[in-house]
N, CA, C and O atoms as CSV, one atom per row, in Angstrom:
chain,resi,resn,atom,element,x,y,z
A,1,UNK,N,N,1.379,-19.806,18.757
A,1,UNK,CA,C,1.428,-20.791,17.701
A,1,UNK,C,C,2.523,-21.825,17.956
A,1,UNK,O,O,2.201,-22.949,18.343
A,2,UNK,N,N,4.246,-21.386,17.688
A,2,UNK,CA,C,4.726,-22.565,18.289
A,2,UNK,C,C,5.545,-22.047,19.735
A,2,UNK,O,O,6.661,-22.489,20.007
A,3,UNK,N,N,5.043,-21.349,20.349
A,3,UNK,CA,C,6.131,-21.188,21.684
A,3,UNK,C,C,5.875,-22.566,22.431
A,3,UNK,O,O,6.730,-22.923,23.241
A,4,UNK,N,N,4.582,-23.496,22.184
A,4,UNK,CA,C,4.597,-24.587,23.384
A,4,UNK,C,C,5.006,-25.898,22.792
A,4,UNK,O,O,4.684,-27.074,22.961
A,5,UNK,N,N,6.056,-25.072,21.841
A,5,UNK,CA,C,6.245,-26.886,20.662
A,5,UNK,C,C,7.742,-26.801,21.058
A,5,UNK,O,O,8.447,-25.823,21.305
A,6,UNK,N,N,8.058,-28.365,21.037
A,6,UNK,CA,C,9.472,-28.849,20.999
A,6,UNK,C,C,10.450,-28.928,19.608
A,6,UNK,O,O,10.298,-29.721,18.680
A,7,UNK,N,N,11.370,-28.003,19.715
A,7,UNK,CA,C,12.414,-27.738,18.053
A,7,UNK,C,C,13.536,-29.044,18.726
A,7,UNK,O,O,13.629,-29.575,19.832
A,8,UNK,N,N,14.306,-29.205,17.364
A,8,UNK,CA,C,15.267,-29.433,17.449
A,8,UNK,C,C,16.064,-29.595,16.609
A,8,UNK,O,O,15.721,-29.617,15.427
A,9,UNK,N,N,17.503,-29.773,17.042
A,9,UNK,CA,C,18.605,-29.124,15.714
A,9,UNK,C,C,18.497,-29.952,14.372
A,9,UNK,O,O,18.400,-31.136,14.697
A,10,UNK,N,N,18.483,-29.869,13.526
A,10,UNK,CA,C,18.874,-30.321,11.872
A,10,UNK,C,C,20.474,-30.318,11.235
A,10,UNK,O,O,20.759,-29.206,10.787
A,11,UNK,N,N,21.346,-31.120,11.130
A,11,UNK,CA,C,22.229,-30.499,10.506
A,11,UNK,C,C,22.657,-31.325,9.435
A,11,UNK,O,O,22.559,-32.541,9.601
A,12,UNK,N,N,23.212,-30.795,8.132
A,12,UNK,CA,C,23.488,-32.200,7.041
A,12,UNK,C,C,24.982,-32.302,6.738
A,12,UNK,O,O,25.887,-31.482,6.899
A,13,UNK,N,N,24.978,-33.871,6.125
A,13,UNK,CA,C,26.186,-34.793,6.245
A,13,UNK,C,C,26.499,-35.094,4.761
A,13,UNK,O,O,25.678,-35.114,3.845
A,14,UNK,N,N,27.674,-35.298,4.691
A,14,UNK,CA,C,28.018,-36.030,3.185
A,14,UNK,C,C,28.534,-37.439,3.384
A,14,UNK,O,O,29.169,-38.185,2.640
A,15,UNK,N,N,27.971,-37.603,4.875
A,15,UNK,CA,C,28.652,-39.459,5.361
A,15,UNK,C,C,27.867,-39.703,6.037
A,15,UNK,O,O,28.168,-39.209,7.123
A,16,UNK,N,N,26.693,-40.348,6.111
A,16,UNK,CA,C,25.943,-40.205,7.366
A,16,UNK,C,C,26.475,-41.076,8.649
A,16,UNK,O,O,26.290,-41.022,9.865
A,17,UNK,N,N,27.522,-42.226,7.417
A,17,UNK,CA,C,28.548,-43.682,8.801
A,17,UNK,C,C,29.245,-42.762,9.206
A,17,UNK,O,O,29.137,-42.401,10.378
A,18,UNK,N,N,30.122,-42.158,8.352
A,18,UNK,CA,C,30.855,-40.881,9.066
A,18,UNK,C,C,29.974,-40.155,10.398
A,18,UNK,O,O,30.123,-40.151,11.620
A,19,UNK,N,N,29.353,-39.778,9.796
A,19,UNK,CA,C,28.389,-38.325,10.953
A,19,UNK,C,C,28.121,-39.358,12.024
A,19,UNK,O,O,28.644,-38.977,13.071
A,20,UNK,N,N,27.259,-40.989,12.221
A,20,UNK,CA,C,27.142,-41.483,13.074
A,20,UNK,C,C,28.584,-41.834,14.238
A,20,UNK,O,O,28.741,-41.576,15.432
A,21,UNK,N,N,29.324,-42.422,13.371
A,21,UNK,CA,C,30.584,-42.546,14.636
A,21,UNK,C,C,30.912,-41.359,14.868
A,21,UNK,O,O,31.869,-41.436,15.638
A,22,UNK,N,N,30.660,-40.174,14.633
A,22,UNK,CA,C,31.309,-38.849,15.131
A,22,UNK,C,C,30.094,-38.573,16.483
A,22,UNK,O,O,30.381,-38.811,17.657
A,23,UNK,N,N,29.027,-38.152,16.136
A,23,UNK,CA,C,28.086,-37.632,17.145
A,23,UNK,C,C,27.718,-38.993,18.317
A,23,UNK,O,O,27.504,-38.789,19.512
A,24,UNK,N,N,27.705,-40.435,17.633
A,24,UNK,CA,C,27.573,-40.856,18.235
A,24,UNK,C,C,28.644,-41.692,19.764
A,24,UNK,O,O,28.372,-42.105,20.891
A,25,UNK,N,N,30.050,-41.564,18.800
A,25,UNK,CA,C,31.037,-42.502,19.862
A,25,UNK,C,C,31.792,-40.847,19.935
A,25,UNK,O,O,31.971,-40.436,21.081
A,26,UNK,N,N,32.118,-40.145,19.072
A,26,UNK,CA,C,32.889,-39.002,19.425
A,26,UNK,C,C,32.116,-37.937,20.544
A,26,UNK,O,O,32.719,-37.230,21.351
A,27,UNK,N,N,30.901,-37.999,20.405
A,27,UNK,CA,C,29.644,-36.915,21.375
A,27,UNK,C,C,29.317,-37.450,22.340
A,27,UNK,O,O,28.895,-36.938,23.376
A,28,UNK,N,N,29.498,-38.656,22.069
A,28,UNK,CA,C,28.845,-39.934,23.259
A,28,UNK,C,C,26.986,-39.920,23.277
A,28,UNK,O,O,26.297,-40.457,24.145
A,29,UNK,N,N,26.365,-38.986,21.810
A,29,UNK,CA,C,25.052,-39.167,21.749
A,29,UNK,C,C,24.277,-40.219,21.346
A,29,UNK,O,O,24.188,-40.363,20.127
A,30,UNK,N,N,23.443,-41.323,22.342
A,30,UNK,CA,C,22.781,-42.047,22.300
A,30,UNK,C,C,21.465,-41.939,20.865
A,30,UNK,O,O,20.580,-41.085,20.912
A,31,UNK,N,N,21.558,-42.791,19.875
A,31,UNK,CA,C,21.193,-42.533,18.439
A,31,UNK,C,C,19.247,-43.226,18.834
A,31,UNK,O,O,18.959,-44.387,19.124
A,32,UNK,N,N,18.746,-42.614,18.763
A,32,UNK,CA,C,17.163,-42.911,18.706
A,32,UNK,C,C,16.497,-43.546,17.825
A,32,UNK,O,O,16.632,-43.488,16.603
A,33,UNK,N,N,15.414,-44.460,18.731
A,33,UNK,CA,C,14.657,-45.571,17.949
A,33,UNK,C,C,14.706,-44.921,16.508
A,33,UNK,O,O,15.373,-45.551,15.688
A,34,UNK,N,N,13.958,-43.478,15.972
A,34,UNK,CA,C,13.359,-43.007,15.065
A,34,UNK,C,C,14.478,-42.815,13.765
A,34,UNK,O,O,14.105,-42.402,12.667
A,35,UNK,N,N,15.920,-43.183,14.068
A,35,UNK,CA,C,16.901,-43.619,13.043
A,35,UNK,C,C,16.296,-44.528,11.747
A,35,UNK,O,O,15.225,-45.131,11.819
A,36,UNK,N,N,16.906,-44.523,10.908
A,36,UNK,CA,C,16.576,-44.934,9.563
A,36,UNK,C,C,17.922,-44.959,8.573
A,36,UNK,O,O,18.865,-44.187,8.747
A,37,UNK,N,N,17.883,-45.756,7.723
A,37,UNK,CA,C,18.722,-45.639,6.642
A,37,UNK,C,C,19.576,-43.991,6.174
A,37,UNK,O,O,20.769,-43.688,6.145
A,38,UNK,N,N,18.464,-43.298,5.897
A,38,UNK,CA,C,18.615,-42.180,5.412
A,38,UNK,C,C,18.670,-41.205,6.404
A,38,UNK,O,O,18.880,-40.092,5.920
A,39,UNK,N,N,18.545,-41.216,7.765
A,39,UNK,CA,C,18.790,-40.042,8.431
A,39,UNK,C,C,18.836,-40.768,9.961
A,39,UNK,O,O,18.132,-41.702,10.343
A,40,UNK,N,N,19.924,-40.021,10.744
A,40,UNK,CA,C,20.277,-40.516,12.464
A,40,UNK,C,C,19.708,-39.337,13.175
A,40,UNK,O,O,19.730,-38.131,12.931
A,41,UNK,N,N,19.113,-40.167,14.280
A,41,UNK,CA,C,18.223,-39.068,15.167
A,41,UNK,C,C,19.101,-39.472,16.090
A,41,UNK,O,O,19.400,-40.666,16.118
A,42,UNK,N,N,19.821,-38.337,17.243
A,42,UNK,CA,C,20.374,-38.720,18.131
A,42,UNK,C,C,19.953,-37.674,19.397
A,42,UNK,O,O,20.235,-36.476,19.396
A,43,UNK,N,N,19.267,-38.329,20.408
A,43,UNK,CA,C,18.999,-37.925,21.719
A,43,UNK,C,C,19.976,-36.936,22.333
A,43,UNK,O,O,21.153,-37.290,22.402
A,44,UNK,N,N,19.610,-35.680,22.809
A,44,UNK,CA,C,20.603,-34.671,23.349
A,44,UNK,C,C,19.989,-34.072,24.422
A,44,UNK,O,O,19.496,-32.975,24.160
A,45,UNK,N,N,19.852,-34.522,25.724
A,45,UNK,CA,C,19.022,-34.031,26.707
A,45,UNK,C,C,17.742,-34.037,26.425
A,45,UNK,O,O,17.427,-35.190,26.131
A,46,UNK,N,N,16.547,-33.085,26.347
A,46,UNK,CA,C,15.365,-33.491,26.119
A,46,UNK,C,C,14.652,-32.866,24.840
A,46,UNK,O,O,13.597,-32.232,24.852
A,47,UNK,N,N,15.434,-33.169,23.744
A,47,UNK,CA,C,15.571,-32.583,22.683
A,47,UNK,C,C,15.954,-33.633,21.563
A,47,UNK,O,O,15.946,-34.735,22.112
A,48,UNK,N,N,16.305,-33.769,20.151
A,48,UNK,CA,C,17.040,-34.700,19.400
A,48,UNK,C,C,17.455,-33.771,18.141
A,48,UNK,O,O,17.080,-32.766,17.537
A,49,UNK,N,N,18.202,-34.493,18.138
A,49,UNK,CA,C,19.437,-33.584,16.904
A,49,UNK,C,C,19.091,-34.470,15.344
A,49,UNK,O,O,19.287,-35.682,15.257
A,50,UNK,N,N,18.849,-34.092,14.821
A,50,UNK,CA,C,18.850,-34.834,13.721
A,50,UNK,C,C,19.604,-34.109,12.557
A,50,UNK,O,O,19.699,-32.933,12.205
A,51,UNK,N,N,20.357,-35.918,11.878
A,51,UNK,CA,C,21.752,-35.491,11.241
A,51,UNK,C,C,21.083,-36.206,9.981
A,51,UNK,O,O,20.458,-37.192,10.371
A,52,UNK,N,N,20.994,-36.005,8.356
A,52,UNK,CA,C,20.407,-36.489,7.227
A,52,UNK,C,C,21.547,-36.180,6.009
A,52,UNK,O,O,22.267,-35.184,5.947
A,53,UNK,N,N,21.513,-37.125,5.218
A,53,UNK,CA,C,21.989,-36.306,4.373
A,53,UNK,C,C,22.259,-35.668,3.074
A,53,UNK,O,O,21.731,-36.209,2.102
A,54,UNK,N,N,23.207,-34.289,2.804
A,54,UNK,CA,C,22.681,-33.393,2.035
A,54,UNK,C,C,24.414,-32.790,1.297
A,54,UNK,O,O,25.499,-33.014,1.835
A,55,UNK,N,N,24.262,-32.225,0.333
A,55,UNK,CA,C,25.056,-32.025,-0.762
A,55,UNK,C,C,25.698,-30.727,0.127
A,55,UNK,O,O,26.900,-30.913,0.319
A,56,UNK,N,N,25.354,-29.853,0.535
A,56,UNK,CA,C,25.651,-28.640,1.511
A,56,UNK,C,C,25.847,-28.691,2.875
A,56,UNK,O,O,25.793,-27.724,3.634
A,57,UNK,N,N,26.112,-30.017,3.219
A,57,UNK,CA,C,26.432,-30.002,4.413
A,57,UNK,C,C,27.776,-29.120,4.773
A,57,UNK,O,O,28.580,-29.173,3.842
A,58,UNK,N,N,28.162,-28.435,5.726
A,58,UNK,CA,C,29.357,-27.761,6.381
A,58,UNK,C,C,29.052,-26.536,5.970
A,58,UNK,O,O,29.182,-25.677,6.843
A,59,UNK,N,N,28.594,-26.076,4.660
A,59,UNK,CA,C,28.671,-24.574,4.170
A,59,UNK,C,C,28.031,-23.627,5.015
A,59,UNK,O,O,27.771,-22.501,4.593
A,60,UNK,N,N,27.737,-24.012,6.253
A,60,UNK,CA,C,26.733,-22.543,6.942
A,60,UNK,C,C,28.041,-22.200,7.496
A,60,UNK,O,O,28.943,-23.037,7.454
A,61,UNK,N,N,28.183,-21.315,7.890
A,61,UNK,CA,C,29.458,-20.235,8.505
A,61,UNK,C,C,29.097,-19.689,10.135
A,61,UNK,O,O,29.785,-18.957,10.846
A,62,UNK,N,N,27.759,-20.329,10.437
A,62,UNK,CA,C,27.488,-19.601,11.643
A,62,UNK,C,C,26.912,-21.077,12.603
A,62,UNK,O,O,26.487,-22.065,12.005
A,63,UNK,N,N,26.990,-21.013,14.268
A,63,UNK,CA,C,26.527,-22.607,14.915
A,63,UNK,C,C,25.696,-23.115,14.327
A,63,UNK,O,O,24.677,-22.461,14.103
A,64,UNK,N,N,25.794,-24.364,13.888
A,64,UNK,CA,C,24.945,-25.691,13.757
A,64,UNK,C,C,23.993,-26.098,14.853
A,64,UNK,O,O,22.815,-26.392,14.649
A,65,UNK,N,N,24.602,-26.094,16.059
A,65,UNK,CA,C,24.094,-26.754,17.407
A,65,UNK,C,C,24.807,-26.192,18.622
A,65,UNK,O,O,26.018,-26.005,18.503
A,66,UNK,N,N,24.384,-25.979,19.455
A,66,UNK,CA,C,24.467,-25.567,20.760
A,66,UNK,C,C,24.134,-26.142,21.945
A,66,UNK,O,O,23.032,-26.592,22.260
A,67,UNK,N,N,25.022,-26.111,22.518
A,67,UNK,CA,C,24.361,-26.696,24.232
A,67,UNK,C,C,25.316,-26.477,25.279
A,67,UNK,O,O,26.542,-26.460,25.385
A,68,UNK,N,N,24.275,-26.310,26.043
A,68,UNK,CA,C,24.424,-25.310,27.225
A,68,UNK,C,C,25.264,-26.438,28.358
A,68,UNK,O,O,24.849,-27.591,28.479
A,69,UNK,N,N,26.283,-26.013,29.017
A,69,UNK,CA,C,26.783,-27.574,29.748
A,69,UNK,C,C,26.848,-27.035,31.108
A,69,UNK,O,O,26.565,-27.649,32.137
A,70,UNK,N,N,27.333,-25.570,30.987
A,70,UNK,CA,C,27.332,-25.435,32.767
A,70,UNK,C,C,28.750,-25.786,33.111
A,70,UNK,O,O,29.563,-26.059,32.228
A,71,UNK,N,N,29.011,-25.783,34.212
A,71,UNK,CA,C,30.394,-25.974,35.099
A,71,UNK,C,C,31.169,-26.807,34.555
A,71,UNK,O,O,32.368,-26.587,34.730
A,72,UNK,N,N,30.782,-28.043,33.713
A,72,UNK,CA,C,31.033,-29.119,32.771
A,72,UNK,C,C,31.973,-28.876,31.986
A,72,UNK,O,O,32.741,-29.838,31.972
A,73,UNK,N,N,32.344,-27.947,31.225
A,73,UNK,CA,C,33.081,-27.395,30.031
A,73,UNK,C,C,34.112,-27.872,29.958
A,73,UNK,O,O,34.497,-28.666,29.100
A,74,UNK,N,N,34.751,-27.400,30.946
A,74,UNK,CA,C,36.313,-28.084,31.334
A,74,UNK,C,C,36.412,-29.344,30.994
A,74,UNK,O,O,36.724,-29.633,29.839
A,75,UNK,N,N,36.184,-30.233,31.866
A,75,UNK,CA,C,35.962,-31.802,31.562
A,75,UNK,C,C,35.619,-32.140,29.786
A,75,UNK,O,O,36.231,-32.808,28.952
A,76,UNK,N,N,34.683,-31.539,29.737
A,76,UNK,CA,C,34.031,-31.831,28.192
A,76,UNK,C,C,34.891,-31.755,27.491
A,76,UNK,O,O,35.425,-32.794,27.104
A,77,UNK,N,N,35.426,-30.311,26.993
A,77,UNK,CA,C,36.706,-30.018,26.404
A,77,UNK,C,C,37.677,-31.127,26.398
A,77,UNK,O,O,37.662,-31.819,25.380
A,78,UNK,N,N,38.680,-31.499,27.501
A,78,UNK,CA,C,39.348,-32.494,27.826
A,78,UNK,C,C,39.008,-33.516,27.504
A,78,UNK,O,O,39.949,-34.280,27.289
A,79,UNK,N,N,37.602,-34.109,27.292
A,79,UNK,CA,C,37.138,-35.562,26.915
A,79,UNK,C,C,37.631,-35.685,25.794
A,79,UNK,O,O,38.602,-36.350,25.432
A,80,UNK,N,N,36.517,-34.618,24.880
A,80,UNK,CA,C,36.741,-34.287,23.161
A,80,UNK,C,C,38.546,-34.551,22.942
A,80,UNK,O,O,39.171,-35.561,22.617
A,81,UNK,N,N,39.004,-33.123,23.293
A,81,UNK,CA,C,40.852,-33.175,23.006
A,81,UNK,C,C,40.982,-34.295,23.022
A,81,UNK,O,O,41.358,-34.880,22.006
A,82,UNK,N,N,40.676,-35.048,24.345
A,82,UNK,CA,C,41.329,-36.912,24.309
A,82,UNK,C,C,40.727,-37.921,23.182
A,82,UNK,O,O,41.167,-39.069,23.236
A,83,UNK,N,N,39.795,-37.636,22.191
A,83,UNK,CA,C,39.121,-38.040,21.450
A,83,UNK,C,C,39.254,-37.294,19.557
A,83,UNK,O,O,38.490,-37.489,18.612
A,84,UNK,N,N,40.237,-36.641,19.609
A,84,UNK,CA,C,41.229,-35.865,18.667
A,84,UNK,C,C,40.018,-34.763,18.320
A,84,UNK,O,O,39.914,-34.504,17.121
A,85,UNK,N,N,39.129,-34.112,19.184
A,85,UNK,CA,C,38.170,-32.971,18.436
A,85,UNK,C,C,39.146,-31.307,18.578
A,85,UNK,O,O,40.030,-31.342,19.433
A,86,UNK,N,N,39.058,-30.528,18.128
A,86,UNK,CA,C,40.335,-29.809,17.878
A,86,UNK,C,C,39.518,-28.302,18.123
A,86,UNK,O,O,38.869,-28.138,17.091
A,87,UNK,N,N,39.401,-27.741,18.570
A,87,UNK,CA,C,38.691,-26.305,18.827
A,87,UNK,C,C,39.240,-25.040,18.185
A,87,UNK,O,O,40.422,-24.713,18.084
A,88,UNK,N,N,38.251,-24.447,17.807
A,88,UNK,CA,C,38.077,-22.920,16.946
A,88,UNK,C,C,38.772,-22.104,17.858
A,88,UNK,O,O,38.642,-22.265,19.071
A,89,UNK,N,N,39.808,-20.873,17.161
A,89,UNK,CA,C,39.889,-19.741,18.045
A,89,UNK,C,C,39.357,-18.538,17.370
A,89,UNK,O,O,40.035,-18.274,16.378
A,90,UNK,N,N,38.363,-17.706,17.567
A,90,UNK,CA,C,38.095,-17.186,17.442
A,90,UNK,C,C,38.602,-15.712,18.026
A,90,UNK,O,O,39.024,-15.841,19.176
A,91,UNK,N,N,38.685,-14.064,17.432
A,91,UNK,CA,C,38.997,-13.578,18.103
A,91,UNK,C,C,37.821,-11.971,17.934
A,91,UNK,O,O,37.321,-11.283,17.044
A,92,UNK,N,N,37.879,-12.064,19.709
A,92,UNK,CA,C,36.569,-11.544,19.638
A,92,UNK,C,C,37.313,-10.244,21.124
A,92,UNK,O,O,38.117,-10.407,22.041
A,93,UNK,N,N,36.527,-9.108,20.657
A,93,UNK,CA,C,37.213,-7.805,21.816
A,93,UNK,C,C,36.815,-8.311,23.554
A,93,UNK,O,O,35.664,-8.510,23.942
A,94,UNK,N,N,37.910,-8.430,24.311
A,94,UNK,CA,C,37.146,-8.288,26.193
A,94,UNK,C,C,37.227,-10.325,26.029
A,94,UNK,O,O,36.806,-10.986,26.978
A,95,UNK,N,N,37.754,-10.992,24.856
A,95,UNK,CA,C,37.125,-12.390,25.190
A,95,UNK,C,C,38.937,-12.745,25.143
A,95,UNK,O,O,39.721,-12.097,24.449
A,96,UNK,N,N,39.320,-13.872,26.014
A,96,UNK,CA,C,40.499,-14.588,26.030
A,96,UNK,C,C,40.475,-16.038,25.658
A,96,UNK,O,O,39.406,-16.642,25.568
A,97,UNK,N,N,41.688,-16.634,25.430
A,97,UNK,CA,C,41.616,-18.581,24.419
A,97,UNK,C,C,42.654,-19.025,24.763
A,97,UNK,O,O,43.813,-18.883,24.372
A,98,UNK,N,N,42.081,-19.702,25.693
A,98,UNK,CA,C,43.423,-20.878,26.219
A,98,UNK,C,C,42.573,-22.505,26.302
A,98,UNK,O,O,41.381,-22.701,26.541
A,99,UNK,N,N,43.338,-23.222,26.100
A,99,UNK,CA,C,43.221,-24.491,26.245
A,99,UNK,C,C,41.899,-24.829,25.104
A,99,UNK,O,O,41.304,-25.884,25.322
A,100,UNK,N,N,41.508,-24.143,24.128
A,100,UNK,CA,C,40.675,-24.362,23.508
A,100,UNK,C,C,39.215,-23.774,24.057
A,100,UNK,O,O,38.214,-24.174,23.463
A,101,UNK,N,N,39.059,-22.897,25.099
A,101,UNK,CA,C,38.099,-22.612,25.777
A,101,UNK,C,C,38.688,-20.682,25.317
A,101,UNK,O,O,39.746,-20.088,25.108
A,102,UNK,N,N,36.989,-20.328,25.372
A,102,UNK,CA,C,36.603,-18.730,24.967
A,102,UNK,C,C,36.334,-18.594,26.202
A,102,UNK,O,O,35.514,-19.373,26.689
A,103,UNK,N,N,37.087,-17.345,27.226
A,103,UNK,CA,C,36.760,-16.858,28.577
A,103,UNK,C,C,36.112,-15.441,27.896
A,103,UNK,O,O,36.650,-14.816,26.982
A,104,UNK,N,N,34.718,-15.048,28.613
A,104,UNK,CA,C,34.905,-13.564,28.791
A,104,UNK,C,C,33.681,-13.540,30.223
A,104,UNK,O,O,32.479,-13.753,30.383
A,105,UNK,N,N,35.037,-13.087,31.168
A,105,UNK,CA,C,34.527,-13.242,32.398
A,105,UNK,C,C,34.286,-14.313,33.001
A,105,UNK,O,O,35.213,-15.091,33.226
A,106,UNK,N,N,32.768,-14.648,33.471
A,106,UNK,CA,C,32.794,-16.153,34.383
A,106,UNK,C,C,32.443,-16.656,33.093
A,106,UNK,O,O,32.653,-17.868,33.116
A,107,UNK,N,N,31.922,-16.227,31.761
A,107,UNK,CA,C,31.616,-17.272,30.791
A,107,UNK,C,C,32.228,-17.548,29.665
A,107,UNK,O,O,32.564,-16.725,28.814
A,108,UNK,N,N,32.451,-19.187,29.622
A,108,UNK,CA,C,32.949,-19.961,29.016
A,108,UNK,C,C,32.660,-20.428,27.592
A,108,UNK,O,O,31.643,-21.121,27.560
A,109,UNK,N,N,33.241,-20.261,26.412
A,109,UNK,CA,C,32.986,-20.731,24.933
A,109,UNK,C,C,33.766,-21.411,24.335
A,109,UNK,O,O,34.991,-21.292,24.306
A,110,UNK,N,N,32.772,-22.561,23.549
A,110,UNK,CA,C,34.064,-23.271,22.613
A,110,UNK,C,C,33.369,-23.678,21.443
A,110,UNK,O,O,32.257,-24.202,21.511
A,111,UNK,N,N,34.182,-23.388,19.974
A,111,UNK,CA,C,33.451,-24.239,19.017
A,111,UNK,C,C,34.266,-24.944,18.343
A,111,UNK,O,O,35.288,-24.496,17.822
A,112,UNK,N,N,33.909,-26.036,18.296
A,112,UNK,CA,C,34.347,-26.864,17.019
A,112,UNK,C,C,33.744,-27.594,16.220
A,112,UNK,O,O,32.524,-27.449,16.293
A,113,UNK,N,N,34.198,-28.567,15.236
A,113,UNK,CA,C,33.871,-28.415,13.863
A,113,UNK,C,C,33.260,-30.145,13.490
A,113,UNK,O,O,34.264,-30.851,13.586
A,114,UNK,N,N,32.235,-30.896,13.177
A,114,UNK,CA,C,31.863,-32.146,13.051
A,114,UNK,C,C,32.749,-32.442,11.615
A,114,UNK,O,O,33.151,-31.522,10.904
A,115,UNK,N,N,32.949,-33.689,11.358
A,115,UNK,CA,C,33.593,-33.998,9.973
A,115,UNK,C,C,33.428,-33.187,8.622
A,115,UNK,O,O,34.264,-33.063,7.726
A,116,UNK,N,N,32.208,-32.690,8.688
A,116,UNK,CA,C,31.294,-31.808,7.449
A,116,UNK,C,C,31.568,-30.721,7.540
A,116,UNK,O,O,31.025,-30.021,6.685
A,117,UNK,N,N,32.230,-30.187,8.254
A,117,UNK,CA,C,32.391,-28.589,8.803
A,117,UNK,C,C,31.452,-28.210,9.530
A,117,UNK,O,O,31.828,-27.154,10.038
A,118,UNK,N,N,30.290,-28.497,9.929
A,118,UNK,CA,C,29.593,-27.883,10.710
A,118,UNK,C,C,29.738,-27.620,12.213
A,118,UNK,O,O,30.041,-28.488,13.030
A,119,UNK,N,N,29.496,-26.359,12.489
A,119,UNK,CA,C,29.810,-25.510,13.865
A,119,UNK,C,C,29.238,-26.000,15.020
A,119,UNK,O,O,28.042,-25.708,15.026
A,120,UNK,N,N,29.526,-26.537,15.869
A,120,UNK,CA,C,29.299,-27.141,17.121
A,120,UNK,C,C,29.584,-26.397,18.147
A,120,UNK,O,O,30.802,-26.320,18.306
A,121,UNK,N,N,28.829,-25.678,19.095
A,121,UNK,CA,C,29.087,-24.627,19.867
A,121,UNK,C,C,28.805,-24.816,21.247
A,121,UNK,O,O,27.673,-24.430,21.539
A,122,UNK,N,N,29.783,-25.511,22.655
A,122,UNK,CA,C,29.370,-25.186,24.116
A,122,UNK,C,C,29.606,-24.013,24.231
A,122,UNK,O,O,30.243,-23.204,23.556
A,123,UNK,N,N,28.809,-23.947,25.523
A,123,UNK,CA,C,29.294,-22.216,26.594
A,123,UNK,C,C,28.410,-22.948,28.035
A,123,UNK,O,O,27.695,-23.932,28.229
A,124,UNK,N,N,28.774,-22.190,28.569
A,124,UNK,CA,C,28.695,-22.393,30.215
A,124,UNK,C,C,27.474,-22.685,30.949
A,124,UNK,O,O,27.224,-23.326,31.969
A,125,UNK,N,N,26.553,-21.777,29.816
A,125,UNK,CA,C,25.023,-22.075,30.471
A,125,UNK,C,C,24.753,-22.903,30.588
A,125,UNK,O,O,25.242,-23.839,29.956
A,126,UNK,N,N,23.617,-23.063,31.656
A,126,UNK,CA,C,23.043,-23.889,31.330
A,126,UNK,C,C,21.931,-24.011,30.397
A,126,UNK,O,O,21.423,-25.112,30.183
């Protein structure tokens, strides 16, 4: 039924000018034709994130969005920091937190937080 369909993330805003300069100049995500007044579609590899908005935005407690970056992390991390995004420490058994990055083993985690509170989550995969 849908294993051959394309998802993609949803998350809601209490600014949507806010949410746009964040995902868009803070993420560096290119915002799609299919934008509108009332809701920003923004291109994320071959996928689109769409940001709308809603009275409950931030209240989920668990990732918003995810993506997989691969060897990238490092750099990424460092972009964000240079761009004031501020990373979660979480503390989790066998996992270590330095520089804003979750080690456990060769793989790499980081979350942080969009203006709304919502959970923004890399890791290593691809």
């Amino acid at each position: 039924m849908l294993k051959d369909r394309d998802s993609a993330a949803i998350v809601g805003t209490k600014d949507l000018a806010r949410a746009r300069a964040f995902y868009g100049q803070t993420l560096g995500l290119e915002e799609a034709p299919a934008s509108g007044e009332g809701v920003a579609m923004f291109r994320t590899g071959k996928t689109v994130l769409c940001v709308y908005p809603s009275d409950f935005a931030g209240t989920n407690k668990a990732n918003a969005v995810v993506w997989g970056v691969g060897d990238e992390i490092e750099t990424i991390v460092s972009d964000l920091a240079g761009k004031g995004v501020t990373f979660e420490q979480y503390d989790m058994d066998g996992v270590t937190f330095a520089g804003g990055i979750h080690r456990a083993g060769d793989f790499r985690m980081v979350w942080f937080k969009d203006p709304d509170g919502n959970i923004l989550h890399l890791n290593s995969g691809d």
